[in-house]
Structure formats: structure tokens, C-alpha cells
VEXTORLUM-653708 format. One record per atom (N, C-alpha, C, O): atom name; x, y, z. Coordinates in pm, 1 decimal. Atoms other than C-alpha are relative to their C-alpha. Example, Ala and Ser with C-alpha at 12.3 -4.5 7.8 and 13.67 -1.06 7.14 Angstrom:
atom:east:north:up
N:89.0:-119.0:0.0
CA:1230.0:-450.0:780.0
C:90.0:120.0:0.0
O:193.6:118.1:66.5
N:-82.0:-119.0:-6.0
CA:1367.0:-106.0:714.0
C:-77.0:109.0:73.0
O:-26.1:219.8:89.9
This chain:
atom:east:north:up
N:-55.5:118.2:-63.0
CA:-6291.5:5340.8:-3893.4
C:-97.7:-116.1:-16.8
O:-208.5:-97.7:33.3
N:24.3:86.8:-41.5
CA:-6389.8:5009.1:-3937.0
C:-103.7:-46.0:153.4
O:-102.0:33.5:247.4
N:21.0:29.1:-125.9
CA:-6589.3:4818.8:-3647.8
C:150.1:-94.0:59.0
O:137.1:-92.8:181.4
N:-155.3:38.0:-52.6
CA:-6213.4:4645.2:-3554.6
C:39.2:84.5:77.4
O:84.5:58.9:189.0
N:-88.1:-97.4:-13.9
CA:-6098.8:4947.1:-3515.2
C:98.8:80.0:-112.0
O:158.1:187.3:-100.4
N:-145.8:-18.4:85.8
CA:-5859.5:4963.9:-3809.8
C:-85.8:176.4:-99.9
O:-200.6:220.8:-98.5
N:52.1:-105.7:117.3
CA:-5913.2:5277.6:-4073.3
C:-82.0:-34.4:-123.2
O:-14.2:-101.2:-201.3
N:53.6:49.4:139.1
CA:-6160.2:5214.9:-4374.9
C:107.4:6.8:-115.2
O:86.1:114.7:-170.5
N:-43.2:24.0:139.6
CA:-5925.4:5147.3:-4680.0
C:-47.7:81.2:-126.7
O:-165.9:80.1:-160.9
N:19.4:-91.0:80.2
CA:-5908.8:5380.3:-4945.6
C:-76.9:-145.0:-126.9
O:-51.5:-263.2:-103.6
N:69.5:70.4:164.3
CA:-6126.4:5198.1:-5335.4
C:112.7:-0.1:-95.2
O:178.3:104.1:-97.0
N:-75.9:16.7:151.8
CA:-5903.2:5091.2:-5658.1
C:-30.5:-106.7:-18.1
O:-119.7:-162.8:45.6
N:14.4:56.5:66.7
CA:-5862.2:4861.1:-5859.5
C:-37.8:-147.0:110.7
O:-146.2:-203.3:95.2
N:54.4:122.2:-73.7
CA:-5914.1:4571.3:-5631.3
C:-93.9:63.6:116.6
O:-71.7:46.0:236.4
N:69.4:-33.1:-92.0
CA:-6184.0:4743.4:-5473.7
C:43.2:64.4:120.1
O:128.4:153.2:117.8
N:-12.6:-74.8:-75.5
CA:-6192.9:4834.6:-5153.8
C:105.7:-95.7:98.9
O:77.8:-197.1:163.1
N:-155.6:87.9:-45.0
CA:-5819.8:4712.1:-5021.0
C:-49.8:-15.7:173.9
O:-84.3:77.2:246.8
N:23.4:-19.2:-139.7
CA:-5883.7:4567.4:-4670.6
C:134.2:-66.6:53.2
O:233.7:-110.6:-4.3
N:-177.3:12.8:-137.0
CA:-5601.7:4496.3:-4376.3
C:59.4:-103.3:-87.5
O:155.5:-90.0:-163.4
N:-50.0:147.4:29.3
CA:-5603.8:4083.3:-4458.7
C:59.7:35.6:-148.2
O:181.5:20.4:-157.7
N:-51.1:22.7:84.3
CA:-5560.8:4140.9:-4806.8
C:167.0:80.2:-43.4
O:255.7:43.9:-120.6
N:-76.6:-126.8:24.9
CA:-5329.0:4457.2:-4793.1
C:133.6:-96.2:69.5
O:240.0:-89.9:7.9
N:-98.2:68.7:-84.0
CA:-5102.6:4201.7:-4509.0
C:75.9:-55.3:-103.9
O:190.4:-32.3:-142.6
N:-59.5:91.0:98.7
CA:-5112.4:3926.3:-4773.5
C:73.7:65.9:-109.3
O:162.3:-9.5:-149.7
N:-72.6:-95.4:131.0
CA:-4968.3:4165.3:-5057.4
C:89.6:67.0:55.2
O:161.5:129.5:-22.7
N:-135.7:-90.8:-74.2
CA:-4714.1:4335.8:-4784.5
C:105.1:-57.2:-67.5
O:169.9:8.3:-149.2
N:-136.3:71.3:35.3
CA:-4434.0:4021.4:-4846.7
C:8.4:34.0:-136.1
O:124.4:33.9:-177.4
N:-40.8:-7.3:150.3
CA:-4487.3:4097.5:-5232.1
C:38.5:132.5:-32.8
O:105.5:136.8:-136.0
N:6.1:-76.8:6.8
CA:-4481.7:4448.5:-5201.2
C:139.8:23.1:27.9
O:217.0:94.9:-35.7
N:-170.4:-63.6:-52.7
CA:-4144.8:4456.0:-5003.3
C:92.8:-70.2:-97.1
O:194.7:-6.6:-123.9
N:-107.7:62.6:85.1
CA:-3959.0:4203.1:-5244.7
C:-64.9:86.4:-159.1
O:-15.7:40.9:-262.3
N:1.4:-55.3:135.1
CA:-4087.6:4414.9:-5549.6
C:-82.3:-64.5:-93.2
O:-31.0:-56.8:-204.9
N:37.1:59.4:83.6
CA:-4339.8:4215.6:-5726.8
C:-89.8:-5.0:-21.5
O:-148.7:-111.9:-37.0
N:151.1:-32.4:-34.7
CA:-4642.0:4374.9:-5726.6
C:38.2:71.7:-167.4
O:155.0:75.8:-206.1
N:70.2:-81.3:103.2
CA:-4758.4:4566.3:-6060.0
C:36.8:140.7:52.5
O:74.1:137.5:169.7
N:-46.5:-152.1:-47.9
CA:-4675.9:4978.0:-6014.5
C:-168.4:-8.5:4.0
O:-208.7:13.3:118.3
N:166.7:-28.4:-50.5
CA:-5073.0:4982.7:-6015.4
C:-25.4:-66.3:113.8
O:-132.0:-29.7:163.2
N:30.5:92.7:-120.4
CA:-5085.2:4758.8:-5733.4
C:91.5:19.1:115.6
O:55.1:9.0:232.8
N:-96.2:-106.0:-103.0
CA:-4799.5:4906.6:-5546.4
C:-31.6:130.9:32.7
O:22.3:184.3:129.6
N:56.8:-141.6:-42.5
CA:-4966.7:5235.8:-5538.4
C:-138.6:-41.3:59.8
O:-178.2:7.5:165.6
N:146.5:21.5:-110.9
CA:-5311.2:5098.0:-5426.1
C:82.7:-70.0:143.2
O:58.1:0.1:241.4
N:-34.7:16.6:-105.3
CA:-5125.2:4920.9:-5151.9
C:28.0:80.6:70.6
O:-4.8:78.0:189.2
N:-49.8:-83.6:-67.1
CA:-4955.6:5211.3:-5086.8
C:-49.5:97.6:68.0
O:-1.8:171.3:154.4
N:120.4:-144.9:27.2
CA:-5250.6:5443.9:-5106.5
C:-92.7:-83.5:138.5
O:-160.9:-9.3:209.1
N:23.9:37.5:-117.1
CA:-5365.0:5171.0:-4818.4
C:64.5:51.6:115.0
O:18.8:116.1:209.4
N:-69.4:-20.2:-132.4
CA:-5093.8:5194.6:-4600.9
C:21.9:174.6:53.2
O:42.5:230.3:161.0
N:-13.2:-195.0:-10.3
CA:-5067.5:5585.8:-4607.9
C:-109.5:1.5:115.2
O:-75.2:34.0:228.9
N:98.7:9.0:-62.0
CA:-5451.0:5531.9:-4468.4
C:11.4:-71.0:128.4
O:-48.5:-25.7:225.9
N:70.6:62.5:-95.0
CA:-5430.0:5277.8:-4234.2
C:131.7:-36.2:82.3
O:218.4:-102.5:25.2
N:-73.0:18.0:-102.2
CA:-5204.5:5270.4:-3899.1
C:54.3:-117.3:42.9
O:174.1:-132.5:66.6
N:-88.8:79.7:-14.0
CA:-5209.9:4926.2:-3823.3
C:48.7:-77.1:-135.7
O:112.1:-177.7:-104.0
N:-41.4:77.4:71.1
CA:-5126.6:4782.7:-4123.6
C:203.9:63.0:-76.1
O:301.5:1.9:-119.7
N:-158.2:-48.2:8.9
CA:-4800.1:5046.7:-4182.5
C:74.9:-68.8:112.7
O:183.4:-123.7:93.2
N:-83.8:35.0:-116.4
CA:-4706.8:4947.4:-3824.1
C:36.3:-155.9:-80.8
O:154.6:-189.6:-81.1
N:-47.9:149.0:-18.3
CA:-4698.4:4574.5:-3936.2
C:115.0:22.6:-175.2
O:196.2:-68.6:-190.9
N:-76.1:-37.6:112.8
CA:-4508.1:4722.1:-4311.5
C:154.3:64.2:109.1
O:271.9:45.3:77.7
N:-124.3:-85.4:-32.4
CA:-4261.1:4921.0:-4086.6
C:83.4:-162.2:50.7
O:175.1:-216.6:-10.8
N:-39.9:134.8:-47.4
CA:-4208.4:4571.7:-3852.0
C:88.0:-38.5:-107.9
O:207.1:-13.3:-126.7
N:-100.5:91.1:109.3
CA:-4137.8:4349.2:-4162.9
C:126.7:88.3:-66.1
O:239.2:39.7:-76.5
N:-144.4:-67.0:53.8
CA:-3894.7:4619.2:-4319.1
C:91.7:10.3:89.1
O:208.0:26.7:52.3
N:-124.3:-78.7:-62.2
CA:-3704.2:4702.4:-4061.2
C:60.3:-180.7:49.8
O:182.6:-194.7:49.7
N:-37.9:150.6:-16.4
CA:-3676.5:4269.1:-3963.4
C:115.4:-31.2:-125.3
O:225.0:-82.5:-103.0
N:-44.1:18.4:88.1
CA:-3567.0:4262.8:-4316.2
C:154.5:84.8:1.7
O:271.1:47.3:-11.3
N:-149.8:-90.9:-12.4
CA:-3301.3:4516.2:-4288.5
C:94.7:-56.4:86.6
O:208.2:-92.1:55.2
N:-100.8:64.3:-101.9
CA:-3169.7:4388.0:-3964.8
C:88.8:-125.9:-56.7
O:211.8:-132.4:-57.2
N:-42.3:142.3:57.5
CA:-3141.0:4011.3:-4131.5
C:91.8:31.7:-109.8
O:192.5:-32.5:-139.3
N:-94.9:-7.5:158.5
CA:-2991.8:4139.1:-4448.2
C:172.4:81.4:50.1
O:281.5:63.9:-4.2
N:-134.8:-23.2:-4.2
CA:-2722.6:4340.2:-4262.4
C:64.1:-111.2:145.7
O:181.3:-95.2:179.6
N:-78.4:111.9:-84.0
CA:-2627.5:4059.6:-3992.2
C:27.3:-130.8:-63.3
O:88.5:-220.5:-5.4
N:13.8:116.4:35.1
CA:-2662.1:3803.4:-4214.0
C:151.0:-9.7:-144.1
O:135.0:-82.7:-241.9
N:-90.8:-62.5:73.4
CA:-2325.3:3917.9:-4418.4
C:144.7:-125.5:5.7
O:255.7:-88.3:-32.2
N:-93.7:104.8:-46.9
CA:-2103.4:3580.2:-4327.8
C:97.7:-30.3:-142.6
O:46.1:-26.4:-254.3
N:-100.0:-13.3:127.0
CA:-1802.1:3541.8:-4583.3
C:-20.6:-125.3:-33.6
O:-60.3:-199.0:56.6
N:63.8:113.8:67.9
CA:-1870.1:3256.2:-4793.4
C:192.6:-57.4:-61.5
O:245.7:-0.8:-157.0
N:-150.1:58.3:55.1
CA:-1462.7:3036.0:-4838.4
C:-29.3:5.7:-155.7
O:-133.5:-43.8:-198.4
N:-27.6:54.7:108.0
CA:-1366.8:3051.2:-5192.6
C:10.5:-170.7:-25.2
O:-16.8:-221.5:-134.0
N:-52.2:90.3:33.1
CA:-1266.3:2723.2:-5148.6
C:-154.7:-71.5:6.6
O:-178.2:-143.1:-90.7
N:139.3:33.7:-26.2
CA:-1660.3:2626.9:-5022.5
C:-92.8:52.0:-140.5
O:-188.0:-3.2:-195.6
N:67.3:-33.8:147.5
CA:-1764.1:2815.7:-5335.3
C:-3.6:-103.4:-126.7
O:-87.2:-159.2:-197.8
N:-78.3:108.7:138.2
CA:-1544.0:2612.5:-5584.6
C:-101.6:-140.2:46.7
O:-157.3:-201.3:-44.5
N:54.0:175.5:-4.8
CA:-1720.3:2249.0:-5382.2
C:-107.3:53.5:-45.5
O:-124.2:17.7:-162.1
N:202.1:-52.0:21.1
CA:-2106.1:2419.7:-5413.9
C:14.2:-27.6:-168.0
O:-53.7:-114.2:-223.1
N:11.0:-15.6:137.6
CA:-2015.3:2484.4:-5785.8
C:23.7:-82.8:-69.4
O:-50.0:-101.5:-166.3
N:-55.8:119.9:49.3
CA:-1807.9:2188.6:-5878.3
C:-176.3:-127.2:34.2
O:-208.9:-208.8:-51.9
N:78.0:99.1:-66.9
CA:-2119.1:1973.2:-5683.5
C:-127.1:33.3:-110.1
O:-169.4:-64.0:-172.6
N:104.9:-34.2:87.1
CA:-2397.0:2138.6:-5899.9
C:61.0:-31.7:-140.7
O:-16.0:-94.9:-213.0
N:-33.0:40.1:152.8
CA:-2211.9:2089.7:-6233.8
C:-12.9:-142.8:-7.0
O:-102.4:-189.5:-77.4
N:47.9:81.9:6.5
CA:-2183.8:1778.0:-6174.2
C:-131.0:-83.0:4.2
O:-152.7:-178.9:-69.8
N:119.6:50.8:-68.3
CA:-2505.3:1683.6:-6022.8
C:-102.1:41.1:-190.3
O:-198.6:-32.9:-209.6
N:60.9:-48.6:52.4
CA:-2635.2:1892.7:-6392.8
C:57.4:-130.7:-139.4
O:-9.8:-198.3:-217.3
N:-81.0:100.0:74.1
CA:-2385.2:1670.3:-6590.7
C:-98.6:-131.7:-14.3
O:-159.1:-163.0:-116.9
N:38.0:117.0:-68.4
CA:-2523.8:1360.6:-6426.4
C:-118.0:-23.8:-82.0
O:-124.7:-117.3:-161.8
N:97.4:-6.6:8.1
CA:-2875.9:1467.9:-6487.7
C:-18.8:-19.2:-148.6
O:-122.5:-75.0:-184.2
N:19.2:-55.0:125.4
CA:-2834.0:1539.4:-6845.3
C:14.5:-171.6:-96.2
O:-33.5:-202.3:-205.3
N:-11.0:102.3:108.9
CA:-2728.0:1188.4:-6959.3
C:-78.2:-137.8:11.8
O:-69.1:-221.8:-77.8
């Protein structure tokens, strides 16, 4: 353990992965955009270290909630203005 408290962080490629950095690399980790070498050292963190899964479980499960409440039917007819409004607006731009 750490003097924090937290678990010492397993060594790879970015050294020795600590909380802050492991936090900052969580949001990239959950949208997929980490390196598979860099997704396994994160991972090979969070396996190790308690609070930093607790704050991985948090954001996933926030994410889940938002993604299935957030499901609002979008009018065809609101589609057609969005789409019609961007063509134009690309039209516009172009000449």
C-alpha cells in the first residue's frame, strides 16, 4: 500500500501506473481508445487497486444508466430539418 492508502500499482510500459494517471486513462479506456498494450496495463492496474476499480465500476455503470435512459425517439420529420440544415449550411460553405 501506498502512504494514501491506495494499493502500489503493478510496473509496464508506462512504468509504474499510479491512481491519477490510471483515473486520467479510465474515460479513454471505457470509450475504447487506448492501445491493447495500454488497456491491459490499465487493466493489470485496476485488478490491483480497489479504489481506482471502485471509481471504473462508478463511471461504467453512470454510463450504462445514461445510455439506456437517454433512448428519446428522434421525429423523422426533425431528422429531415437537422439534415436538410447541414446540407445546406455545407452547400453555403463550399462556394
Amino acid at each position: 500500500m501506498t502512504e494514501e492508502g491506495r494499493t502500489a500499482p503493478p510496473s509496464g510500459a508506462w512504468g509504474a501506473v499510479d491512481c491519477e494517471e490510471s483515473i486520467h486513462h479510465l474515460y479513454h479506456f471505457l470509450d475504447g481508445e487506448l492501445t491493447e498494450d495500454r488497456r491491459r496495463e490499465l487493466q493489470a492496474h485496476l485488478d490491483g487497486c480497489a479504489p481506482c476499480v471502485e471509481k471504473y465500476e462508478f463511471e461504467a455503470e453512470l454510463r450504462r444508466v445514461i445510455a439506456d435512459r437517454c433512448k428519446d425517439h428522434v421525429p423523422d420529420e426533425l431528422r429531415r430539418r437537422v439534415a436538410n440544415a447541414i446540407n445546406h449550411e455545407r452547400l453555403t460553405n463550399e462556394s
